[in-house]
DRENDREN-872439 format. One line per field, with one value per residue: chain; x, y, z of N, C-alpha, C, CB in turn. Coordinates in steps of 0.1 Angstrom, whole numbers, m for minus. Glycine has a CB too. Example, Ala and Ser with C-alpha at 12.3 -4.5 7.8 and 13.67 -1.06 7.14 Angstrom:
2
kette: c(A, A)
n_X: c(132, 128)
n_Y: c(m57, m22)
n_Z: c(78, 71)
ca_X: c(123, 137)
ca_Y: c(m45, m11)
ca_Z: c(78, 71)
c_X: c(132, 129)
c_Y: c(m33, 0)
c_Z: c(78, 79)
cb_X: c(113, 141)
cb_Y: c(m45, m6)
cb_Z: c(90, 57)
END
This chain:
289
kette: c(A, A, A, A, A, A, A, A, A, A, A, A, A, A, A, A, A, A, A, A, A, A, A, A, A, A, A, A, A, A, A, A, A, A, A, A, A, A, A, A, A, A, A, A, A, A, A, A, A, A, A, A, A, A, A, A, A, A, A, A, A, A, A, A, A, A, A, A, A, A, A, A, A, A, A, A, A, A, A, A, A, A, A, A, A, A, A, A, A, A, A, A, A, A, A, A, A, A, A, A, A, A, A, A, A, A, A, A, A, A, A, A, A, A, A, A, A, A, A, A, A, A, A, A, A, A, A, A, A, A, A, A, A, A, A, A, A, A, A, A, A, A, A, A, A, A, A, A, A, A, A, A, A, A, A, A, A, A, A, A, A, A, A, A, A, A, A, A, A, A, A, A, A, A, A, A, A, A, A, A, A, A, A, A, A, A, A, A, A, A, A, A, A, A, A, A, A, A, A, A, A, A, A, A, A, A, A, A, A, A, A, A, A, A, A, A, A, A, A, A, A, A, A, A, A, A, A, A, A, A, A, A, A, A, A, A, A, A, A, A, A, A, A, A, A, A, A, A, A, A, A, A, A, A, A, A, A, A, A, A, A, A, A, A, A, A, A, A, A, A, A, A, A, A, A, A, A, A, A, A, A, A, A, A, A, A, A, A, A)
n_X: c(1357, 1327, 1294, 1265, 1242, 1251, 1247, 1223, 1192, 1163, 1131, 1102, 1075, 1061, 1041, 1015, 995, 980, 987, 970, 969, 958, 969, 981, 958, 948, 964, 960, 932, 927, 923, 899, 882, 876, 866, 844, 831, 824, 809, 784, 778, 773, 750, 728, 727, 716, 691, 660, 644, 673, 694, 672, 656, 668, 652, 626, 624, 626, 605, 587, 587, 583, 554, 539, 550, 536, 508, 508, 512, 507, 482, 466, 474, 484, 504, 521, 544, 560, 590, 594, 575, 546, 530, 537, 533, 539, 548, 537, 544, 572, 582, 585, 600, 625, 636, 640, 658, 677, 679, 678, 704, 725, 714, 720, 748, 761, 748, 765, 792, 795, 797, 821, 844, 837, 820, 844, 859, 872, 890, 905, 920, 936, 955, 975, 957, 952, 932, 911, 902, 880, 853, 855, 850, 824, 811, 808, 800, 771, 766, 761, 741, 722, 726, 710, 687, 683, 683, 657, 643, 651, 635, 609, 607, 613, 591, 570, 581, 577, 553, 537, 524, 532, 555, 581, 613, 635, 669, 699, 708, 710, 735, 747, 743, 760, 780, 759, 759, 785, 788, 770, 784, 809, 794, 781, 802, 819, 803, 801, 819, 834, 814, 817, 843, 841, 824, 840, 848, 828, 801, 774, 764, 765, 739, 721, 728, 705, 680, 688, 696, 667, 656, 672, 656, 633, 638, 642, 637, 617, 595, 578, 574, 601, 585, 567, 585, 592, 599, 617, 625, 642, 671, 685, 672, 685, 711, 715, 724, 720, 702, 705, 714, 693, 673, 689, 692, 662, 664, 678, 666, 644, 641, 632, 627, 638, 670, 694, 727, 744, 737, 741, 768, 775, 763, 784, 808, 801, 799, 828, 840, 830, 841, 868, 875, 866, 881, 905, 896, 896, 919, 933, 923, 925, 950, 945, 923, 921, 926, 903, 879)
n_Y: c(20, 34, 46, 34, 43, 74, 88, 93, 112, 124, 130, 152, 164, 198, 198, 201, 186, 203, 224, 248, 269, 294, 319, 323, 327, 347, 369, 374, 389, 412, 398, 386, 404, 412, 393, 390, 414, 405, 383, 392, 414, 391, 381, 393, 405, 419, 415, 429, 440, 437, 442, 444, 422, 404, 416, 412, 385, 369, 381, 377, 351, 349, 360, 333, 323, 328, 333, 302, 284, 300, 311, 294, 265, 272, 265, 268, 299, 300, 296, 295, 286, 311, 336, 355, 382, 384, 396, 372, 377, 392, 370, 344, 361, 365, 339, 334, 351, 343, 318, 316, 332, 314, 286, 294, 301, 278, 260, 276, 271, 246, 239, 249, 239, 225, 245, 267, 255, 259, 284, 276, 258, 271, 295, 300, 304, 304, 284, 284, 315, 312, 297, 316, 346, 341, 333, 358, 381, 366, 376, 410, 405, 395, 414, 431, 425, 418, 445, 454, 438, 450, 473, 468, 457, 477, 490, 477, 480, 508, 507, 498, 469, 447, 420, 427, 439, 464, 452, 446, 422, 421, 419, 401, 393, 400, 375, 354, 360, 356, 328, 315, 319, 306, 281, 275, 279, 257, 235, 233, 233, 212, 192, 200, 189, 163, 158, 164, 138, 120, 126, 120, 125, 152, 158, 152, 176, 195, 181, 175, 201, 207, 187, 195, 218, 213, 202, 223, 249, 270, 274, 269, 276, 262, 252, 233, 209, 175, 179, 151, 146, 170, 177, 161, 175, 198, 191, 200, 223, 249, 251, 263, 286, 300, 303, 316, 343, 345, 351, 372, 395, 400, 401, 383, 346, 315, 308, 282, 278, 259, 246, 264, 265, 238, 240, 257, 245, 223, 237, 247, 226, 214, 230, 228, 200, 204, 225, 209, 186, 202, 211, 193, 179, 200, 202, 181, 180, 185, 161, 146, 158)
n_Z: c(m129, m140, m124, m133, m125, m117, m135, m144, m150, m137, m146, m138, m136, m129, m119, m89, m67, m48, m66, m73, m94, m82, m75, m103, m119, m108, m112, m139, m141, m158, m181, m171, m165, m194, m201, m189, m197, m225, m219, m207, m225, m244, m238, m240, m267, m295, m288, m282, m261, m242, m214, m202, m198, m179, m155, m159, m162, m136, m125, m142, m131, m106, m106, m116, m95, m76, m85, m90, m65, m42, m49, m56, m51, m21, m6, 22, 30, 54, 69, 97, 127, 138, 141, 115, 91, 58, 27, m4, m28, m22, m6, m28, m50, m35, m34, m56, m72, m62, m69, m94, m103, m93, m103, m133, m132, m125, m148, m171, m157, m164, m188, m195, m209, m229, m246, m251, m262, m289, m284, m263, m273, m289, m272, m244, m212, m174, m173, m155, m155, m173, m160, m136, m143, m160, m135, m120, m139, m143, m116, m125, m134, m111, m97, m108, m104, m79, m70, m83, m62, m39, m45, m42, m18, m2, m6, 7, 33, 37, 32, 51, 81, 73, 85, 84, 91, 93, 101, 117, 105, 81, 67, 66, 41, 18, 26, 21, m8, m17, m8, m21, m52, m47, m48, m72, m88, m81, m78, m105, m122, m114, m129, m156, m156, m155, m181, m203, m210, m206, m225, m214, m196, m194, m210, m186, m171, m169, m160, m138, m123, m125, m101, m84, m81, m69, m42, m28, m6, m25, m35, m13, 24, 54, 72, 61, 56, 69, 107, 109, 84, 87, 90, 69, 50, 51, 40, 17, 4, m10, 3, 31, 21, 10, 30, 45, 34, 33, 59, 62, 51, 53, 81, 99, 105, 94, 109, 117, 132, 130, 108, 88, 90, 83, 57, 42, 44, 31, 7, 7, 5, m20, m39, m39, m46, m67, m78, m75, m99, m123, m123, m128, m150, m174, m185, m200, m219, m242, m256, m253, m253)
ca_X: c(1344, 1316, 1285, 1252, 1233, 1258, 1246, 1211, 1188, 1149, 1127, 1097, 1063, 1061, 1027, 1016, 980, 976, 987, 958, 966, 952, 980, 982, 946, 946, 976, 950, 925, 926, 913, 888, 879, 874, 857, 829, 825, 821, 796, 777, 771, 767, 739, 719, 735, 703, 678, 652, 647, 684, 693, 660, 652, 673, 643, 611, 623, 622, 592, 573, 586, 577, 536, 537, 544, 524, 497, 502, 518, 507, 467, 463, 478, 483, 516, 530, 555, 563, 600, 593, 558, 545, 516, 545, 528, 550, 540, 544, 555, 581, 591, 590, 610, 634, 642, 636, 666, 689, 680, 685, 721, 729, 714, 722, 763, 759, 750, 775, 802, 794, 803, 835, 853, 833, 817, 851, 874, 882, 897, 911, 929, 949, 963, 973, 958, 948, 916, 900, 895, 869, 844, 851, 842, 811, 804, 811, 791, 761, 767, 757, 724, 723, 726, 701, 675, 683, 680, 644, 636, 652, 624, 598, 612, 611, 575, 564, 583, 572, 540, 537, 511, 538, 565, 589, 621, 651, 682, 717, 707, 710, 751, 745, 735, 775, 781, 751, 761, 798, 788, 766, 792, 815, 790, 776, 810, 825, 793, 800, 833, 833, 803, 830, 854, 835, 821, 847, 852, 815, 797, 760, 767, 760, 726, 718, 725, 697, 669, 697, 695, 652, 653, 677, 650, 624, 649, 648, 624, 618, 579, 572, 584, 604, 578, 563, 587, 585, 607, 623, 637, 650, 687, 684, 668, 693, 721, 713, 737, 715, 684, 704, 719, 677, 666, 695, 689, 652, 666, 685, 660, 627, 645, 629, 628, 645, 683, 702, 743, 751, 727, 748, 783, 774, 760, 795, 817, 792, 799, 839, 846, 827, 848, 877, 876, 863, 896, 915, 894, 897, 934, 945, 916, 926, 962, 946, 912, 921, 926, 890, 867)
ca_Y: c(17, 47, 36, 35, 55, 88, 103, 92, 124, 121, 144, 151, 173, 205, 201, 190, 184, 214, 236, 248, 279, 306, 331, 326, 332, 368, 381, 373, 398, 422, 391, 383, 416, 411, 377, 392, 422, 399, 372, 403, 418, 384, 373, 403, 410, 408, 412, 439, 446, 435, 440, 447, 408, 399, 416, 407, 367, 371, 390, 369, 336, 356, 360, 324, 311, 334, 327, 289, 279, 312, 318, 280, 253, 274, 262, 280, 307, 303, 288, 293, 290, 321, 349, 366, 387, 383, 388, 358, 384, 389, 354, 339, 364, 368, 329, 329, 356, 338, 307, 322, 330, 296, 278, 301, 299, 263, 257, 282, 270, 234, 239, 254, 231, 223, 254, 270, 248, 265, 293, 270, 254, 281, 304, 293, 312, 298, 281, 289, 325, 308, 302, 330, 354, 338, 339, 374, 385, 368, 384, 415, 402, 391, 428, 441, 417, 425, 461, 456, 433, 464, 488, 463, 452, 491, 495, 470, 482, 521, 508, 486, 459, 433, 417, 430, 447, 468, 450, 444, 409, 423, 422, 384, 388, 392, 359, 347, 361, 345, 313, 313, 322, 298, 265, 276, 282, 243, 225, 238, 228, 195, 193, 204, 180, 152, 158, 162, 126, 114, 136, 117, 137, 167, 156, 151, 186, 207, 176, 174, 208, 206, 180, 198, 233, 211, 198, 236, 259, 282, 274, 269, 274, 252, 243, 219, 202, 171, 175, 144, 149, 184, 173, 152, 182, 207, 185, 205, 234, 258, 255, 271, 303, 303, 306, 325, 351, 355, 358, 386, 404, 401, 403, 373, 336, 307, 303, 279, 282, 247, 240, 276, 265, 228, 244, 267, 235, 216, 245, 249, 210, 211, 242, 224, 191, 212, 227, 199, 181, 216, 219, 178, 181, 211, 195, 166, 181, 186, 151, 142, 172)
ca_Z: c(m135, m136, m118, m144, m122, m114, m146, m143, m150, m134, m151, m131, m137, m116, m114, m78, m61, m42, m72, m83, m105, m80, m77, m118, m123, m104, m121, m153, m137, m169, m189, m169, m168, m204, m202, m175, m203, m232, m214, m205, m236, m258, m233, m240, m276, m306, m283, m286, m246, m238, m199, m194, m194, m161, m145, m167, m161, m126, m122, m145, m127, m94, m105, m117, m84, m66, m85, m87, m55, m34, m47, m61, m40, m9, 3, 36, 27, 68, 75, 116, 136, 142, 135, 108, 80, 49, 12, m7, m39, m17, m5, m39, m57, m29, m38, m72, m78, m54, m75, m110, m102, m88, m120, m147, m133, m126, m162, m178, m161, m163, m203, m193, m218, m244, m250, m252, m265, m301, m279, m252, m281, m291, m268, m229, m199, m168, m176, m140, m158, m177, m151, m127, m151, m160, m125, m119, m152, m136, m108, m128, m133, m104, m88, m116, m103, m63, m72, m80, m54, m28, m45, m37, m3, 3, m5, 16, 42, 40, 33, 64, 74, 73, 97, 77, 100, 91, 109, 114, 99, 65, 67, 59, 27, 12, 32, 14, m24, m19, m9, m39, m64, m43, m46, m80, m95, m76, m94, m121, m127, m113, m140, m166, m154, m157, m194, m208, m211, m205, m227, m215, m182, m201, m209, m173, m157, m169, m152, m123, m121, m119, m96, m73, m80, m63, m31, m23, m6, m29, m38, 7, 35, 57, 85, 53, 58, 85, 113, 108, 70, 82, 88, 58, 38, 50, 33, 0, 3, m15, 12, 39, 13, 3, 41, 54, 25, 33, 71, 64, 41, 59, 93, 108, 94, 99, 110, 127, 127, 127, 97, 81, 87, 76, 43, 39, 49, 21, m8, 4, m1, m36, m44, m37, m52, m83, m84, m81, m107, m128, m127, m131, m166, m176, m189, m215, m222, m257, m260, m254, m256)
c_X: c(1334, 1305, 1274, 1250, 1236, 1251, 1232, 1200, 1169, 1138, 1110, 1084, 1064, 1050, 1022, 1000, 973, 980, 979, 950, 959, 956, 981, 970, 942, 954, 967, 936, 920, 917, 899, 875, 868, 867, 841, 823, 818, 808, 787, 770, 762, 755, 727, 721, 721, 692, 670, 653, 662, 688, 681, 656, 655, 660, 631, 614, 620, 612, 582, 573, 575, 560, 536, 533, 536, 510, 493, 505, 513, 487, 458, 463, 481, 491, 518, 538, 564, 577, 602, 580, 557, 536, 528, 536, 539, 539, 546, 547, 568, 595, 595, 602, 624, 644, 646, 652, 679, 695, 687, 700, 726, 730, 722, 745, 767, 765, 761, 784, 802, 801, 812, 845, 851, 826, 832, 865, 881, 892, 909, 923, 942, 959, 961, 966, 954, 935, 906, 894, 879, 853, 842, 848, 830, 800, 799, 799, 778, 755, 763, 744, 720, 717, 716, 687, 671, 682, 663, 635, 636, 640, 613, 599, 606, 596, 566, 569, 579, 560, 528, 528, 518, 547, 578, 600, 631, 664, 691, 717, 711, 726, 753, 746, 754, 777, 774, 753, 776, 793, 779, 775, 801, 808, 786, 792, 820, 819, 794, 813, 841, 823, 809, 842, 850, 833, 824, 852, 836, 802, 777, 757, 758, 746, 721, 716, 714, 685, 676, 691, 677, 649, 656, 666, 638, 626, 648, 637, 619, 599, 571, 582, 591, 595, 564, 571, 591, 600, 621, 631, 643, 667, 691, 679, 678, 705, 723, 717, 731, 702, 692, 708, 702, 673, 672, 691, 678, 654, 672, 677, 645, 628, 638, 625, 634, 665, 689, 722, 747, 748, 735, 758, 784, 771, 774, 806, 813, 800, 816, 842, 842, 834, 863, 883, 872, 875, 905, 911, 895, 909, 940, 936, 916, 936, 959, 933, 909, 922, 912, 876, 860)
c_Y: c(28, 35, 42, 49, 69, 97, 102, 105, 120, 134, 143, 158, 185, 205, 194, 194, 196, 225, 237, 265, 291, 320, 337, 336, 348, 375, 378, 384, 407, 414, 387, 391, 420, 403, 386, 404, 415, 390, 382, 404, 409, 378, 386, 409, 407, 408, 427, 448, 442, 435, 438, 430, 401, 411, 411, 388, 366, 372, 381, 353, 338, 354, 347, 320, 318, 328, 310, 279, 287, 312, 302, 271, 257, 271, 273, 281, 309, 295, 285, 294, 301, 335, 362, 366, 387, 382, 381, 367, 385, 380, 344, 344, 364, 354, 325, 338, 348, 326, 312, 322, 321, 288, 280, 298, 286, 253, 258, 271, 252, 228, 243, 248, 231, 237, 265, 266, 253, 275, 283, 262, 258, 285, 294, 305, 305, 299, 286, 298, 320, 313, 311, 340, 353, 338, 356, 382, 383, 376, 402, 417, 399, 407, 436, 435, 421, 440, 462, 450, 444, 471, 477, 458, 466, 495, 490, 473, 494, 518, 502, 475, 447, 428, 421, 437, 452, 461, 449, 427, 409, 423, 409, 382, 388, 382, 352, 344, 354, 334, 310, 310, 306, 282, 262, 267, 259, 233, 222, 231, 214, 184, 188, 194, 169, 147, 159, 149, 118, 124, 130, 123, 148, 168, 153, 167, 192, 193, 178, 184, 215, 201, 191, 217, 226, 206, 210, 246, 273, 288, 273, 270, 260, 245, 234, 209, 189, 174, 168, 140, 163, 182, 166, 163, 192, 205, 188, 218, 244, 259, 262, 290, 306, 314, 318, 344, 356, 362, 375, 399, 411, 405, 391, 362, 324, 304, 295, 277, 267, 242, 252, 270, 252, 231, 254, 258, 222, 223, 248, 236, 209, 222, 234, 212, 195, 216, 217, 190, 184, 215, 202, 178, 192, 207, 187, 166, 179, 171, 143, 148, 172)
c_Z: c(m131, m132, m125, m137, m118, m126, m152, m142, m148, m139, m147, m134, m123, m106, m95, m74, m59, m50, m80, m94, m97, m83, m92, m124, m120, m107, m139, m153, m150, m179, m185, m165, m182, m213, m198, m189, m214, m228, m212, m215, m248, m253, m238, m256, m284, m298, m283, m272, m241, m223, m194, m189, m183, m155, m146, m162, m147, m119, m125, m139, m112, m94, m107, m102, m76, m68, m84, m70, m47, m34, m49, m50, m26, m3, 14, 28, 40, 68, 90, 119, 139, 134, 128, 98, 70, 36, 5, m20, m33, m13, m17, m47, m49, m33, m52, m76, m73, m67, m91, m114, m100, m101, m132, m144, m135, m140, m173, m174, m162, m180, m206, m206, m232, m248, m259, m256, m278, m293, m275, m259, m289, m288, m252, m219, m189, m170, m169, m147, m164, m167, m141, m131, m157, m151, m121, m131, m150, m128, m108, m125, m121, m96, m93, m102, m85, m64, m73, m70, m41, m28, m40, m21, 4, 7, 4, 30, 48, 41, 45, 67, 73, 83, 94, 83, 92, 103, 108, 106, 84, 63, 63, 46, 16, 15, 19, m5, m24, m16, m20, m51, m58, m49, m61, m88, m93, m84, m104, m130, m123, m125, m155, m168, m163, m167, m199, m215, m214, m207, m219, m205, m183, m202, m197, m165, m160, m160, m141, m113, m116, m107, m84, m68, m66, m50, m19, m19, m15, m32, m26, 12, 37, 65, 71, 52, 70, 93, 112, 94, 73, 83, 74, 51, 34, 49, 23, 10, 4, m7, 20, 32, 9, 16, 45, 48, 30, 53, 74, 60, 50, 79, 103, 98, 101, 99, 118, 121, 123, 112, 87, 76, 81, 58, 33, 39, 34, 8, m8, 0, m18, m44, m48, m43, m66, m89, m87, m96, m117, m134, m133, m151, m175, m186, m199, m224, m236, m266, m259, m252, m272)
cb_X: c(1338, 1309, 1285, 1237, 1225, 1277, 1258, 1211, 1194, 1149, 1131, 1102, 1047, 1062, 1015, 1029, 981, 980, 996, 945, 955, 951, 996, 982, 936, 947, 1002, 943, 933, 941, 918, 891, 892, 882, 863, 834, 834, 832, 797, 783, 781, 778, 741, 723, 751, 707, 678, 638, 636, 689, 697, 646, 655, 698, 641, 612, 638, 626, 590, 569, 606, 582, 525, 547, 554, 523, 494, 508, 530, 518, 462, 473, 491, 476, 531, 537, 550, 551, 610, 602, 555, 557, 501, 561, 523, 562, 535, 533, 551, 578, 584, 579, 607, 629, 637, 616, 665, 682, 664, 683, 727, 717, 703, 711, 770, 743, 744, 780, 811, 778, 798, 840, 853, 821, 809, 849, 873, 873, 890, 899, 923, 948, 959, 989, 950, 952, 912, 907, 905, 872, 841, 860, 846, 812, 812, 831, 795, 761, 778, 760, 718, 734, 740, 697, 678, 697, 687, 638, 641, 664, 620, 594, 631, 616, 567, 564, 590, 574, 538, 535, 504, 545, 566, 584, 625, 650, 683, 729, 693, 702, 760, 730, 717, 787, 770, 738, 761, 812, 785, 759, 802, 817, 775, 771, 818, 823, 785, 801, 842, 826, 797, 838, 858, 826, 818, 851, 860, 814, 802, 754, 784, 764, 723, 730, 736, 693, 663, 713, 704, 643, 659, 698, 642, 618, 666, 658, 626, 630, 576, 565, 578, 612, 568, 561, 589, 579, 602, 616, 629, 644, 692, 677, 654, 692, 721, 693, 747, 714, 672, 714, 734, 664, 665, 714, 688, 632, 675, 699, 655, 617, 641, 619, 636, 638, 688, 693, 755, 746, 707, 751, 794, 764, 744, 798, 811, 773, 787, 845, 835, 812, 849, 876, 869, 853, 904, 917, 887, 895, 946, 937, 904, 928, 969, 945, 909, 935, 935, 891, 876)
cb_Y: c(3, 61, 34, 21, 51, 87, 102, 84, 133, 118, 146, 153, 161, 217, 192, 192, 176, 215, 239, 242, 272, 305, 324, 312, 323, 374, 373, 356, 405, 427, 380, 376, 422, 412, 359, 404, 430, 394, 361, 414, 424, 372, 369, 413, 404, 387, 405, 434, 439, 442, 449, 455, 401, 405, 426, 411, 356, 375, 404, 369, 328, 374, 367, 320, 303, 349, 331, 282, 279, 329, 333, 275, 245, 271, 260, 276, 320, 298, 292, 306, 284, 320, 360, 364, 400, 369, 397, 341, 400, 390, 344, 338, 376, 373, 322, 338, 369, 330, 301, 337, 337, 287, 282, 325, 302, 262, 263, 297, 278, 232, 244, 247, 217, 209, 259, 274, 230, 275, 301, 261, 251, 288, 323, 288, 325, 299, 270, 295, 334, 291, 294, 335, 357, 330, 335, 377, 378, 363, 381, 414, 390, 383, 438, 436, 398, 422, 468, 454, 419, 476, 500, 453, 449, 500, 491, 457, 479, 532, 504, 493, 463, 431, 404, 435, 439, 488, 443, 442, 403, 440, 427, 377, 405, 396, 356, 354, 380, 347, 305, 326, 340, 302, 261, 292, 300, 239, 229, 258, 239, 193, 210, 218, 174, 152, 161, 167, 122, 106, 141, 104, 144, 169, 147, 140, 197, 216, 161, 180, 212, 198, 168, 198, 241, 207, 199, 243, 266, 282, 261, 256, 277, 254, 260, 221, 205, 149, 171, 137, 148, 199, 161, 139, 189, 214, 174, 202, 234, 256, 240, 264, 301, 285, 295, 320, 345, 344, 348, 388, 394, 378, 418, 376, 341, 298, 311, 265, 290, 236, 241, 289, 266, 219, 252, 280, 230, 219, 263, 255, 195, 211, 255, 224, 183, 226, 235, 187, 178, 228, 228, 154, 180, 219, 188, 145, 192, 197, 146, 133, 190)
cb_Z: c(m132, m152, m101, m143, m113, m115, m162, m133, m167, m118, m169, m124, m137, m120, m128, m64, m48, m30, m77, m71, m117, m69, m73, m126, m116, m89, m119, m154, m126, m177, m193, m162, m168, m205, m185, m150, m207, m235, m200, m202, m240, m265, m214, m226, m280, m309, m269, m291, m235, m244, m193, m205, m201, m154, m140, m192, m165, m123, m131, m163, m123, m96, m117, m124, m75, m68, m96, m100, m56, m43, m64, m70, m44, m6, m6, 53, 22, 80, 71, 127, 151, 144, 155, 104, 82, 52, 2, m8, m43, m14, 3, m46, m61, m15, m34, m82, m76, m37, m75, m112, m94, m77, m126, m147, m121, m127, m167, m175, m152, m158, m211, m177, m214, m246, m237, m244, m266, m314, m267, m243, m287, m292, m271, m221, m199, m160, m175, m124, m168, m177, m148, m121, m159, m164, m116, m125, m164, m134, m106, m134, m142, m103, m89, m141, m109, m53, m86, m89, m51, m32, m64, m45, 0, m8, m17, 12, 41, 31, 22, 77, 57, 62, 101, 69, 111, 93, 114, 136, 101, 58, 82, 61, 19, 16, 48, 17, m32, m12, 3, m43, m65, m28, m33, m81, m87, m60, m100, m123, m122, m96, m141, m161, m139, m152, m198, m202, m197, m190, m244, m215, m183, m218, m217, m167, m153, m188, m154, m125, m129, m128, m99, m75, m99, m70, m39, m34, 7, m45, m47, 16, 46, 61, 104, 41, 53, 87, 117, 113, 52, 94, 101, 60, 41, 56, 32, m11, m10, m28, 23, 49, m7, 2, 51, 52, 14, 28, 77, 55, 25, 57, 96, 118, 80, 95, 110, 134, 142, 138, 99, 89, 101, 84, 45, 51, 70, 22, m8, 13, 8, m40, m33, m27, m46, m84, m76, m68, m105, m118, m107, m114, m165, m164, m178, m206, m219, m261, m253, m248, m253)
END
């Protein structure tokens, strides 16, 4: 007598938890190459000034708060005690660009799915390409916009009169632009996951995304806020990449490491759970997008 189960065949999924498409995604490099060109050009495509505008939005967010927050209401621009000269053109834009890139990826890739699903419907590649090229492509703008903050950083620094230092502190600021891309890009795609299914979601990130603008030093310093909510303030990811940023730039400011590596430990967990959430929705999207 054969026994049922000798010829019993178990047929399994390859897929497993921790495969999350990295290895695939960088042998895709050429496309995303091709993505970062494309999001480039169609953001700026039809418009009269065209690049020029990644610096005009900045600039003119820049006077805003100067004037309303800086000549108006008077907030400290100070994040440590202390007789430092700093111009608040400076300190606002220096956050305002940081911020821009954060948002503006945020958003994109938060539409990862639905924005992109006639494509996504077609042909296979690993999806990830999606939002890493949308990162990256900011990241453009991103570099336009720190290019003019340099020439003004510069001026104020030839022109002196401020506290302003050249240091080894400025080696931070890669640190600072990857974990950006890193916390931006995790957001974003946990965002993506999510909405896919529960499109009212969607309608939520752009107030989300207000709420969490006003969470964040970008309009005062830190020493406005009390003491006693600063562990509790610097639980928002994007306040230490703000502070560390103007630490590196201005050469003095506020840093502490524990409050750094907790904000790098914050933006790798949401990276991480983005992928997994990324790669398991990735597989049925088309079923409810």
């Amino acid at each position: 007598m054969i026994e049922a189960n000798r010829f019993k065949t178990v047929i399994t999924s390859e897929h497993r938890l921790l495969d999350l498409h990295l290895k695939e995604t960088l042998q895709y490099r050429d496309l995303i190459f091709l993505y970062v060109k494309r999001n480039f050009i169609a953001t700026y495509k039809q418009t009269i000034l065209g690049p020029a505008w990644a610096i005009i939005q900045p600039l003119l967010t820049t006077i805003v708060f100067t004037v309303i927050f800086g000549s108006l209401a008077r907030l400290t621009t100070a994040d440590v005690a202390g007789d430092y000269v700093l111009p608040g053109f400076l300190f606002y834009m220096s956050g305002n660009i940081c911020w821009s890139y954060f948002s503006d990826t945020l958003q994109k890739t938060s539409a990862t799915f639905i924005a992109n699903r006639n494509t996504l419907g077609k042909v296979y590649f690993p999806r990830l390409v999606m939002p890493v090229s949308t990162s990256i492509s900011d990241l453009i703008s991103f570099g336009i916009q720190f290019g003019i903050f340099t020439i003004f950083w510069l001026y104020f620094l030839i022109r002196g009169g401020t506290s302003i230092v050249l240091s080894a502190r400025l080696l931070l600021i890669p640190l600072v632009i990857l974990q950006m891309m890193i916390l931006s890009v995790g957001c974003g795609i946990i965002i993506s996951s999510v909405t896919t299914k529960y499109r009212d979601l969607n309608m939520l990130v752009g107030f989300g995304i207000q709420l969490w603008h006003y969470g964040t030093p970008l309009a005062y310093g830190l020493q406005l806020v009390p003491k006693r909510w600063m562990y509790l303030y610097m639980l928002n990811p994007v306040t230490p990449i703000i502070t560390t940023f103007r630490y590196a730039v201005f050469g003095f400011g506020y840093f502490d490491l524990h409050y750094y590596l907790l904000g790098w430990i914050v933006s790798l967990a949401l990276f991480y759970i983005g992928l997994i959430m990324f790669s398991r929705i990735e597989r049925t999207f088309m079923d409810t997008v």
